[in-house]
Jmol script that loads the backbone (N, CA, C; Angstrom):
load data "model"
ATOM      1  N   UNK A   1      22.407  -5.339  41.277  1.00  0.00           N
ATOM      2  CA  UNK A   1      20.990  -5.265  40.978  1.00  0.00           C
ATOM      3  C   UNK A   1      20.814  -5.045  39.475  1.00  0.00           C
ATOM      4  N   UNK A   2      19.783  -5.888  39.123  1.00  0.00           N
ATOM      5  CA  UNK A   2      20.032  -5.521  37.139  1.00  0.00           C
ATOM      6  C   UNK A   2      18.999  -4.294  37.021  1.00  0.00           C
ATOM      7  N   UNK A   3      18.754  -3.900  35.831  1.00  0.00           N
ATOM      8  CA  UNK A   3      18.376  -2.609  35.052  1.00  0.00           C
ATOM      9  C   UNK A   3      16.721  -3.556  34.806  1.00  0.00           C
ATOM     10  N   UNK A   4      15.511  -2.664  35.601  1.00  0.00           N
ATOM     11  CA  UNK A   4      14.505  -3.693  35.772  1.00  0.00           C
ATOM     12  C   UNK A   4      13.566  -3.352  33.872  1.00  0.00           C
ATOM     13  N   UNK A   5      13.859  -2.717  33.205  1.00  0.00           N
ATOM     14  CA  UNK A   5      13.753  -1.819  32.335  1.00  0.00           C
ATOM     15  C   UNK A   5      14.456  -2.832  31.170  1.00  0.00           C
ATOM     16  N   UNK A   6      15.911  -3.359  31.218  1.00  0.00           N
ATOM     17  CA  UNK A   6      16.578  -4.257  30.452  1.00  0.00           C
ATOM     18  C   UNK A   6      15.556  -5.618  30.124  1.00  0.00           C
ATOM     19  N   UNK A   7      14.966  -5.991  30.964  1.00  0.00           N
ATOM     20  CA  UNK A   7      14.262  -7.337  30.676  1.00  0.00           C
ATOM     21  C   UNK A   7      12.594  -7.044  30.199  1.00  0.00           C
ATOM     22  N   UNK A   8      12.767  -6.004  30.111  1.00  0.00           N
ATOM     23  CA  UNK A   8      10.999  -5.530  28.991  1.00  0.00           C
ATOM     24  C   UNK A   8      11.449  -5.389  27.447  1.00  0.00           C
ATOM     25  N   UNK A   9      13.172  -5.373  27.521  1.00  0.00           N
ATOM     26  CA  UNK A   9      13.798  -5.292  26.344  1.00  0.00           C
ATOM     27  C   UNK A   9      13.183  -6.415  25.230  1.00  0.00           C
ATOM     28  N   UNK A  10      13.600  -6.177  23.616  1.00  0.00           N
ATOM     29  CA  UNK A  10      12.760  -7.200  22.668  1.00  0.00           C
ATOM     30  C   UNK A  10      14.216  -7.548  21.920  1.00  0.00           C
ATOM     31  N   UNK A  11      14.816  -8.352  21.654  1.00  0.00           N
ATOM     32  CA  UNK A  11      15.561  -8.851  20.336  1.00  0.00           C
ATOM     33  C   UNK A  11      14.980  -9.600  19.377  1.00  0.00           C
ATOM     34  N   UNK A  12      14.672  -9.499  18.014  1.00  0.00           N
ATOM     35  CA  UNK A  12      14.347 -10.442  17.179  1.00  0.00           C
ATOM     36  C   UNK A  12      15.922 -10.433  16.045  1.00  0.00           C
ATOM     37  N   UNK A  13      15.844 -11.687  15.497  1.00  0.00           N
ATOM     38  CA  UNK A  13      16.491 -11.591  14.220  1.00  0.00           C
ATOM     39  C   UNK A  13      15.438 -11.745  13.078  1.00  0.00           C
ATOM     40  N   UNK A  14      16.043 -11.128  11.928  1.00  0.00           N
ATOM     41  CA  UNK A  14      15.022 -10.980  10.945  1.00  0.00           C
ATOM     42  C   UNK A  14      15.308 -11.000   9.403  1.00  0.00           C
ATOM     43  N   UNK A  15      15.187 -11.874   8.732  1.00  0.00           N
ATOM     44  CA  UNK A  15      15.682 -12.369   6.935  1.00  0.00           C
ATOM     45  C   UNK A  15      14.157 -12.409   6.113  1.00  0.00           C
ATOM     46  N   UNK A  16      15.177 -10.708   5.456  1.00  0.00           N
ATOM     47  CA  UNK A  16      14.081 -10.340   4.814  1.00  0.00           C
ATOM     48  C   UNK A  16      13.960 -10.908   3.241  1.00  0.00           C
ATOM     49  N   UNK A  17      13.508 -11.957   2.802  1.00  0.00           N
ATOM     50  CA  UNK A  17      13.503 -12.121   1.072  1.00  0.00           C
ATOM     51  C   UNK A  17      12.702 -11.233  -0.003  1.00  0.00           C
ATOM     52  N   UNK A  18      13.116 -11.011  -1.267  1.00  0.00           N
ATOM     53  CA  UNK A  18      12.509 -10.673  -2.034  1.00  0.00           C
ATOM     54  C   UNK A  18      13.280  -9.715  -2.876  1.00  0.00           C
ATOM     55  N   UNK A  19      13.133  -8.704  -3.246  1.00  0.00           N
ATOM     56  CA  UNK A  19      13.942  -7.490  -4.218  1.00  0.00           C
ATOM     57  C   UNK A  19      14.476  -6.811  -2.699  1.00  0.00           C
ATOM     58  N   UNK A  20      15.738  -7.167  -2.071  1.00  0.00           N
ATOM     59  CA  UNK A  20      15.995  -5.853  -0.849  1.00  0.00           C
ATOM     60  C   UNK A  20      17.129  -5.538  -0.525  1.00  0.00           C
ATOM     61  N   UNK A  21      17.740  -6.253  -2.229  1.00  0.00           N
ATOM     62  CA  UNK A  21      18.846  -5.873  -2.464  1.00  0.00           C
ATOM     63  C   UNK A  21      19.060  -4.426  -3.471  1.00  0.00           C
ATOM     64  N   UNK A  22      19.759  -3.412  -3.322  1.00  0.00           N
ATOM     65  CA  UNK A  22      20.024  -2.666  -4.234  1.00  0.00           C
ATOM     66  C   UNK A  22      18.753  -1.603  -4.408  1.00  0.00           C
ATOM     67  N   UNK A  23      18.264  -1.655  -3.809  1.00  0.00           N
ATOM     68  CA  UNK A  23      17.172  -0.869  -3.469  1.00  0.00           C
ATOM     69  C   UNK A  23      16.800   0.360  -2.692  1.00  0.00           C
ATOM     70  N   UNK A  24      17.808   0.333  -1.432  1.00  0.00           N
ATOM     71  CA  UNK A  24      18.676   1.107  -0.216  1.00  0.00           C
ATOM     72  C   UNK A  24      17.632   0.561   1.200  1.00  0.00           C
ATOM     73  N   UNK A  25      17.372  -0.414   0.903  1.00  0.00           N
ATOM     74  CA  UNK A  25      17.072  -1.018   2.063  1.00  0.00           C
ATOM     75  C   UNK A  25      17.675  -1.084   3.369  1.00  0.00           C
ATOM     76  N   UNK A  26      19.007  -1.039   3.508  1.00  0.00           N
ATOM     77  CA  UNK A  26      19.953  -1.241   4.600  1.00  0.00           C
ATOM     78  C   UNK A  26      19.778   0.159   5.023  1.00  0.00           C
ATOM     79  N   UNK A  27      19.883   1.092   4.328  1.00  0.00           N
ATOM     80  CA  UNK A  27      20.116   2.428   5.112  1.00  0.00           C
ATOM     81  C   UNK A  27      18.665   2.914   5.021  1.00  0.00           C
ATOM     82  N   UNK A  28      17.510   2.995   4.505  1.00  0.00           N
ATOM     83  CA  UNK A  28      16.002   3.115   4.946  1.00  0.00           C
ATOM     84  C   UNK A  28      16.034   2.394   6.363  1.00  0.00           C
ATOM     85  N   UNK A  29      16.126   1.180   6.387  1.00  0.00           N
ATOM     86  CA  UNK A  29      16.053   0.753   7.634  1.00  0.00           C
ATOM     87  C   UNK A  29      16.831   1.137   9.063  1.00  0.00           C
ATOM     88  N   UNK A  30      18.283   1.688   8.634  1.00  0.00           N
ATOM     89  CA  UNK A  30      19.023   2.025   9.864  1.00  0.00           C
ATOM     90  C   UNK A  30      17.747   3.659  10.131  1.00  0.00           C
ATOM     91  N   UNK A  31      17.739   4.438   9.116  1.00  0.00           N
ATOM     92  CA  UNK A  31      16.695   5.209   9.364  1.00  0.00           C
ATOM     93  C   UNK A  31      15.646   5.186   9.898  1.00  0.00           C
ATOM     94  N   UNK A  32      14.624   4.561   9.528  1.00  0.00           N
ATOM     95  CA  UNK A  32      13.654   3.773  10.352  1.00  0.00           C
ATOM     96  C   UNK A  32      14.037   3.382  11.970  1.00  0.00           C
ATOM     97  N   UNK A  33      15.171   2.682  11.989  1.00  0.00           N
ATOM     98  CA  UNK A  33      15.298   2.060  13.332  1.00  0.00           C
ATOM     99  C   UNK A  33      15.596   3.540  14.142  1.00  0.00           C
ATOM    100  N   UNK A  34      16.286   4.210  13.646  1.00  0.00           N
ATOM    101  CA  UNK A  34      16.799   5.251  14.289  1.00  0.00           C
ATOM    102  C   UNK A  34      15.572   6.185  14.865  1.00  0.00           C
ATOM    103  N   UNK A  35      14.773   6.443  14.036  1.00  0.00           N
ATOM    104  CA  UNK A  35      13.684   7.199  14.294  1.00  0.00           C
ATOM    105  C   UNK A  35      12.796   5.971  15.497  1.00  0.00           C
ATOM    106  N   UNK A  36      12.804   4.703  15.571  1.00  0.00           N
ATOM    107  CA  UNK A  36      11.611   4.121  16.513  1.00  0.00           C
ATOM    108  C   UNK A  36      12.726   3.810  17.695  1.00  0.00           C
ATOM    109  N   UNK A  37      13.937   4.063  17.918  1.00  0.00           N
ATOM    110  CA  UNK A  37      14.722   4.284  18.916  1.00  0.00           C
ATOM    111  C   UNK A  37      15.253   2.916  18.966  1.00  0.00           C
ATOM    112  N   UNK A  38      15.283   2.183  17.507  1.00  0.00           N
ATOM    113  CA  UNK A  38      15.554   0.591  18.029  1.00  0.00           C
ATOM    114  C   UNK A  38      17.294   0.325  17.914  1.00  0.00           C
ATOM    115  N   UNK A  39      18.029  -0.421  18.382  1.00  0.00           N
ATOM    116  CA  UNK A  39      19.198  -1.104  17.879  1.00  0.00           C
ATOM    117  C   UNK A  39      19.477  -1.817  17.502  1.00  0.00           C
ATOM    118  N   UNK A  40      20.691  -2.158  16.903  1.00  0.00           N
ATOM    119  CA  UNK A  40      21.006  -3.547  16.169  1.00  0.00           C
ATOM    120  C   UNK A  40      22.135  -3.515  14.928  1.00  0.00           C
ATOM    121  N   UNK A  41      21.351  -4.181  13.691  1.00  0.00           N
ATOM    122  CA  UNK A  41      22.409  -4.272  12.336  1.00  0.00           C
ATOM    123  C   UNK A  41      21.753  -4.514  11.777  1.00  0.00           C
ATOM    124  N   UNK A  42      21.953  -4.552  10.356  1.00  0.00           N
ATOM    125  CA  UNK A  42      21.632  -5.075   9.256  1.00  0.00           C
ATOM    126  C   UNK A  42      22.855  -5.102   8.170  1.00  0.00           C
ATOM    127  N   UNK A  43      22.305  -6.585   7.314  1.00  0.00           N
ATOM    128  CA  UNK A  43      23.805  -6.396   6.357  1.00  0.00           C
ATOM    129  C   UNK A  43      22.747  -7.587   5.422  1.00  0.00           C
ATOM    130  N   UNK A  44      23.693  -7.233   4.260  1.00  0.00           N
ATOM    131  CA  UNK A  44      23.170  -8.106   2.553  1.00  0.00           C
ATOM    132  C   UNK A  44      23.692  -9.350   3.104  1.00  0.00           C
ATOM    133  N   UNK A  45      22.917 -10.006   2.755  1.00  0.00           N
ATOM    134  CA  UNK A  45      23.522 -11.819   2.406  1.00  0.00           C
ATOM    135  C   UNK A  45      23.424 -12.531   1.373  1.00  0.00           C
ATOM    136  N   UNK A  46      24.534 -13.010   0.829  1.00  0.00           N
ATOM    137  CA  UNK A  46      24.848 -13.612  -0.120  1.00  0.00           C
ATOM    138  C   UNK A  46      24.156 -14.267  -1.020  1.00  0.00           C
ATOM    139  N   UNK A  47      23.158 -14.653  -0.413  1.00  0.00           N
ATOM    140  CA  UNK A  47      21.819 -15.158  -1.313  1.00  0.00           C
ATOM    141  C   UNK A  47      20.479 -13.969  -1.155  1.00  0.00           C
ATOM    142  N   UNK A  48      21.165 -12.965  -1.393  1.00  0.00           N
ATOM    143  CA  UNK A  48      20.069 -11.841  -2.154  1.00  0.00           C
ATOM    144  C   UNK A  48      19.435 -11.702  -0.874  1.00  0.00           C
ATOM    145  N   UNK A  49      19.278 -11.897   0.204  1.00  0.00           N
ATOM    146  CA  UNK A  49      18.188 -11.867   1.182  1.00  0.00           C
ATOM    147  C   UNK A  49      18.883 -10.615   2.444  1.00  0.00           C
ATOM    148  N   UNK A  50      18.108  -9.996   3.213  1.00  0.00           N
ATOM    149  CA  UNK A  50      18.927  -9.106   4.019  1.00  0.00           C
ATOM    150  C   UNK A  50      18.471  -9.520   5.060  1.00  0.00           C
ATOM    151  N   UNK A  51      19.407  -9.412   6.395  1.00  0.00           N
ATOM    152  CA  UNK A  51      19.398  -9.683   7.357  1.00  0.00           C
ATOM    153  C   UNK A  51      19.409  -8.999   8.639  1.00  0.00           C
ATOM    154  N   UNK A  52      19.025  -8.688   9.716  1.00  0.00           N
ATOM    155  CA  UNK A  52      19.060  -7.805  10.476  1.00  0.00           C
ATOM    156  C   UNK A  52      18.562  -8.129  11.664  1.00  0.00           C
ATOM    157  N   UNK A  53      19.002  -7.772  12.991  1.00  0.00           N
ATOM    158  CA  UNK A  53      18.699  -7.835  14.498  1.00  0.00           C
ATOM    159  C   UNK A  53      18.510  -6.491  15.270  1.00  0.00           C
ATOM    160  N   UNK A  54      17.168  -6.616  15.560  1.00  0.00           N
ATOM    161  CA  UNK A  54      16.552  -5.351  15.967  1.00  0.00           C
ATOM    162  C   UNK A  54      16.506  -5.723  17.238  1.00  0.00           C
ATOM    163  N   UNK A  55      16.893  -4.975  18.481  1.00  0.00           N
ATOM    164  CA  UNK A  55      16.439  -4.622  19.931  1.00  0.00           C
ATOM    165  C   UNK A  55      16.322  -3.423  19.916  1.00  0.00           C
ATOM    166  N   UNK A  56      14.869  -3.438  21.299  1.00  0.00           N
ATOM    167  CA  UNK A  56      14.194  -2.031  21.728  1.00  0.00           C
ATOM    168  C   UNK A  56      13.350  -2.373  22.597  1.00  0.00           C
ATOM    169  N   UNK A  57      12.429  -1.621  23.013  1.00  0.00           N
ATOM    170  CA  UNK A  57      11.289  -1.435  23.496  1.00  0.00           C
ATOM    171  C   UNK A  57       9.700  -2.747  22.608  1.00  0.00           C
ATOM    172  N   UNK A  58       9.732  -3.002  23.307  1.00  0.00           N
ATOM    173  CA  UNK A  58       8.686  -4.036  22.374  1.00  0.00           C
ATOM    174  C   UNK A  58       7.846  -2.998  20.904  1.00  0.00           C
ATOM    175  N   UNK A  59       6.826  -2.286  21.502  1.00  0.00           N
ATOM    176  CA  UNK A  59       6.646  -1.765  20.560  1.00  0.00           C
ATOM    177  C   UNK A  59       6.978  -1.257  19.193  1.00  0.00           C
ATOM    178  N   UNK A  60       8.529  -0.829  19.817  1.00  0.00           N
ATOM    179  CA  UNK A  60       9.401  -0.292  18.651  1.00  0.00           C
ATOM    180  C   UNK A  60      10.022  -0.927  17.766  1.00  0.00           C
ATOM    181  N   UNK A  61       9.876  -2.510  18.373  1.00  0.00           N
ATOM    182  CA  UNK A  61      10.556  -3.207  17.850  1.00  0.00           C
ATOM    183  C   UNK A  61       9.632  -4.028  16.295  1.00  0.00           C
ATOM    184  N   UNK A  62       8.234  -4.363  17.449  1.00  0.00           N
ATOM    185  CA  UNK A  62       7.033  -4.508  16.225  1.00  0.00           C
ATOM    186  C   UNK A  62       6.898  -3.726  15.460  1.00  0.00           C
ATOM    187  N   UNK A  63       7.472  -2.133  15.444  1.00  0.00           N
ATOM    188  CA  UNK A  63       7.384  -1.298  14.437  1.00  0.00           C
ATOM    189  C   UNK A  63       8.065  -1.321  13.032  1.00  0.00           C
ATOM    190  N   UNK A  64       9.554  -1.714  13.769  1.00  0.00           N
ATOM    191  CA  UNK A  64      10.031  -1.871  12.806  1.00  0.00           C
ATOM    192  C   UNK A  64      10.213  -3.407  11.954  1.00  0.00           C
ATOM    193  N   UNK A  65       9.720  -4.048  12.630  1.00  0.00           N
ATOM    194  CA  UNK A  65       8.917  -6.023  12.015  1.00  0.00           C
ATOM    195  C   UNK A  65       7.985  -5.648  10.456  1.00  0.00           C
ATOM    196  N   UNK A  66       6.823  -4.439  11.412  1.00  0.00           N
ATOM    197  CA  UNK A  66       5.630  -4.403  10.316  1.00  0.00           C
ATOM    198  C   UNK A  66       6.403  -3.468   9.331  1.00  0.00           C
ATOM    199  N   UNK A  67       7.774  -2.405   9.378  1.00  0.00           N
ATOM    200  CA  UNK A  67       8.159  -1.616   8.216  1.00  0.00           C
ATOM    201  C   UNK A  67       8.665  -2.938   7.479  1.00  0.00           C
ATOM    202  N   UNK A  68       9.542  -3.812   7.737  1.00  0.00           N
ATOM    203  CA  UNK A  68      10.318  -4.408   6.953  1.00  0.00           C
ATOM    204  C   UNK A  68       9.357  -5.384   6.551  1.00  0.00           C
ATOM    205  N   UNK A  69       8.676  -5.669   6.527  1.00  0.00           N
ATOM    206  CA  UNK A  69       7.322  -6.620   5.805  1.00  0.00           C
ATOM    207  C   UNK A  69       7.055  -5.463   4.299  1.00  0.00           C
ATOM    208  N   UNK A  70       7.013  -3.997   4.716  1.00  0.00           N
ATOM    209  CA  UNK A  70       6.888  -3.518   3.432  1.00  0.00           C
ATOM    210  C   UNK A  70       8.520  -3.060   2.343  1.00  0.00           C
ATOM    211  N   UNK A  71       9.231  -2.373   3.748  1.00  0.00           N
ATOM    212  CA  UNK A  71      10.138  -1.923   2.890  1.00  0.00           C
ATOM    213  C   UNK A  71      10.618  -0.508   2.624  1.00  0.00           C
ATOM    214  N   UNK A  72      10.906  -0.379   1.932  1.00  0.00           N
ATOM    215  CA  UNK A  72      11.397   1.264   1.229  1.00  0.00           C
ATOM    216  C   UNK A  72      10.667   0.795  -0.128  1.00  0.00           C
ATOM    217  N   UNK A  73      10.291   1.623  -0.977  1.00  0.00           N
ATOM    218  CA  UNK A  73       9.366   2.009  -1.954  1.00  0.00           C
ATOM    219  C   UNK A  73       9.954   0.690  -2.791  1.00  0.00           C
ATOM    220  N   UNK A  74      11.158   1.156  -3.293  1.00  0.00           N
ATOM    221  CA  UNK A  74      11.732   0.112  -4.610  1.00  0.00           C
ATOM    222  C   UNK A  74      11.708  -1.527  -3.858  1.00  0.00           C
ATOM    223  N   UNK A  75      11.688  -1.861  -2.785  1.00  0.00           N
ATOM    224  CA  UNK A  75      11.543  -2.983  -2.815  1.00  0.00           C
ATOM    225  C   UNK A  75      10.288  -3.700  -3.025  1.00  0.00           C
ATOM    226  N   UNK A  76      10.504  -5.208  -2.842  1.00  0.00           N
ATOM    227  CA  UNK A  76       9.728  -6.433  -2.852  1.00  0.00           C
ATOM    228  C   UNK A  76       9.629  -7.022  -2.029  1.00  0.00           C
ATOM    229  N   UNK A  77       9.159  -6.789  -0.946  1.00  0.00           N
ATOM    230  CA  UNK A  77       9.269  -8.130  -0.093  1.00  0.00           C
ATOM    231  C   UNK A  77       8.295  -9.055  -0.431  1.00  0.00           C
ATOM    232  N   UNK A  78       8.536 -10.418  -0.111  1.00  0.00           N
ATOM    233  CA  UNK A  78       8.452 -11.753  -0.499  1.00  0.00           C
ATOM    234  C   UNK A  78       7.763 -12.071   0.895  1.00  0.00           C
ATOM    235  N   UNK A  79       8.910 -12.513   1.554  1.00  0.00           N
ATOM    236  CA  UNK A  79       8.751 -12.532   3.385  1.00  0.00           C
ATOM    237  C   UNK A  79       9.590 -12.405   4.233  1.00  0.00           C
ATOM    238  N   UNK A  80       8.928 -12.413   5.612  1.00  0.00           N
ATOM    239  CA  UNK A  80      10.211 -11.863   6.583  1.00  0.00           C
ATOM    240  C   UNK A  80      10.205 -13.145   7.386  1.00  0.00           C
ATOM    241  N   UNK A  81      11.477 -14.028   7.688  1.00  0.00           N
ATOM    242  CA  UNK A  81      11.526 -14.861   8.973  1.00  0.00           C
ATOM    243  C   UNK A  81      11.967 -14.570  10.125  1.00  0.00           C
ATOM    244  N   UNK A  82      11.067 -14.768  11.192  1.00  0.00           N
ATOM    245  CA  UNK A  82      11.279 -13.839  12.180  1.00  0.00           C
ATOM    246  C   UNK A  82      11.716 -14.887  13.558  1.00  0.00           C
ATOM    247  N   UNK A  83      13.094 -14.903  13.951  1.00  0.00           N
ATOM    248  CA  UNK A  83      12.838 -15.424  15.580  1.00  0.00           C
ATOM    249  C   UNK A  83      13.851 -14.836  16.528  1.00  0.00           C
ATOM    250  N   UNK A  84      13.453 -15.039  17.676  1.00  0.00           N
ATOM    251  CA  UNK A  84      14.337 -14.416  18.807  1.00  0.00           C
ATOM    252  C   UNK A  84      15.261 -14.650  18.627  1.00  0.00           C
ATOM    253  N   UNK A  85      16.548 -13.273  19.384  1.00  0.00           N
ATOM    254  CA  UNK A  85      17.539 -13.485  19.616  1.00  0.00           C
ATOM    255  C   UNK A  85      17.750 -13.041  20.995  1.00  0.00           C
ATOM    256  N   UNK A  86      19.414 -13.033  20.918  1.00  0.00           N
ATOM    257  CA  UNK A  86      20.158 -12.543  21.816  1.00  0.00           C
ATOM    258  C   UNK A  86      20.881 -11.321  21.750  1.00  0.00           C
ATOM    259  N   UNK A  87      21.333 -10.557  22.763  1.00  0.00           N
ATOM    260  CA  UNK A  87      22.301  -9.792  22.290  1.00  0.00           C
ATOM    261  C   UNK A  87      21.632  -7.991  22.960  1.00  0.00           C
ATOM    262  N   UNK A  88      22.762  -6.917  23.198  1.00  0.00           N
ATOM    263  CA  UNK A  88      22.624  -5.497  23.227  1.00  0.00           C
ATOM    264  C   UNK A  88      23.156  -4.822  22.590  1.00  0.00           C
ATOM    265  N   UNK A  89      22.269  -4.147  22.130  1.00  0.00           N
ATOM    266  CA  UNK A  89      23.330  -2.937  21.440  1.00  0.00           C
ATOM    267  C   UNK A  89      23.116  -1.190  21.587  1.00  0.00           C
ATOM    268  N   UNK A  90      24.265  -0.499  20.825  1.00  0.00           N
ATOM    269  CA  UNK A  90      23.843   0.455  21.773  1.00  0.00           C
ATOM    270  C   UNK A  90      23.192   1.641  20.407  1.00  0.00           C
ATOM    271  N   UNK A  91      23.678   1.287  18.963  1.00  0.00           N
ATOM    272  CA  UNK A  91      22.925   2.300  18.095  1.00  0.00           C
ATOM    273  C   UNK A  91      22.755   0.772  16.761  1.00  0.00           C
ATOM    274  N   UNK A  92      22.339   1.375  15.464  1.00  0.00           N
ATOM    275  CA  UNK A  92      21.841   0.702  14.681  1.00  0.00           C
ATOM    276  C   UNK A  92      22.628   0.939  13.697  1.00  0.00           C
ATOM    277  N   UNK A  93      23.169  -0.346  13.449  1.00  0.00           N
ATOM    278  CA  UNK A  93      24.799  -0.248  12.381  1.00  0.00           C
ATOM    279  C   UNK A  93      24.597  -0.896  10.777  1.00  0.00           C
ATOM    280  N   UNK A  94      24.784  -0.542   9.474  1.00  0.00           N
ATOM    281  CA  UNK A  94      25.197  -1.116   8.467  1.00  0.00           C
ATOM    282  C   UNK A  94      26.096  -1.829   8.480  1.00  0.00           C
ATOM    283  N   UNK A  95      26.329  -3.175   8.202  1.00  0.00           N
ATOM    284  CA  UNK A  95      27.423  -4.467   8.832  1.00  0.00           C
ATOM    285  C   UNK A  95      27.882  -4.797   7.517  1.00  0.00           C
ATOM    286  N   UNK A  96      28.674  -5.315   7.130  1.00  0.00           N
ATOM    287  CA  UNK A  96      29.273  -5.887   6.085  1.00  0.00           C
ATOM    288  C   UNK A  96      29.140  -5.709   4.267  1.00  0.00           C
TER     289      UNK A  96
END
end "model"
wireframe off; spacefill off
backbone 0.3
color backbone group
């Protein structure tokens, strides 16, 4: 029998552009996620842009959509591209 609770679940992936490098974006955000109970990763990509896959609770998950549209103070965001994914996880990791 599956977990009826698992399929209200949300995954997005999410590439954030703008200044969100060097800023401490990666760890504001594991913060953030941590506090809205979400999971996933985030990690820098090579073309200046950061990347990250949030699952949670829907809500929590839009929570942390509308933080990363702003950021942590020193950044810039530009924009966020946002589409579904796949995937569980069980806490919110700094990747690469």
């Amino acid at each position: 029998m599956t977990n009826p609770s698992a399929s209200n679940l949300k995954t997005l992936r999410l590439v954030i552009h703008g200044r969100v490098q060097g800023v401490f974006f990666r760890q504001s955000m594991q913060r953030e996620a941590q506090f809205q109970a979400v999971s996933g990763w985030v990690r820098n990509r090579s073309d200046g842009a950061v990347e990250a896959v949030v699952h949670g609770e829907p809500g929590a998950v839009d929570a942390i959509v509308g933080w990363a549209k702003r950021g942590p103070a020193q950044a810039q965001v530009m924009r966020v591209e946002i589409e579904s994914a796949d995937g569980s996880y069980s806490d919110f990791e700094i990747i690469g």
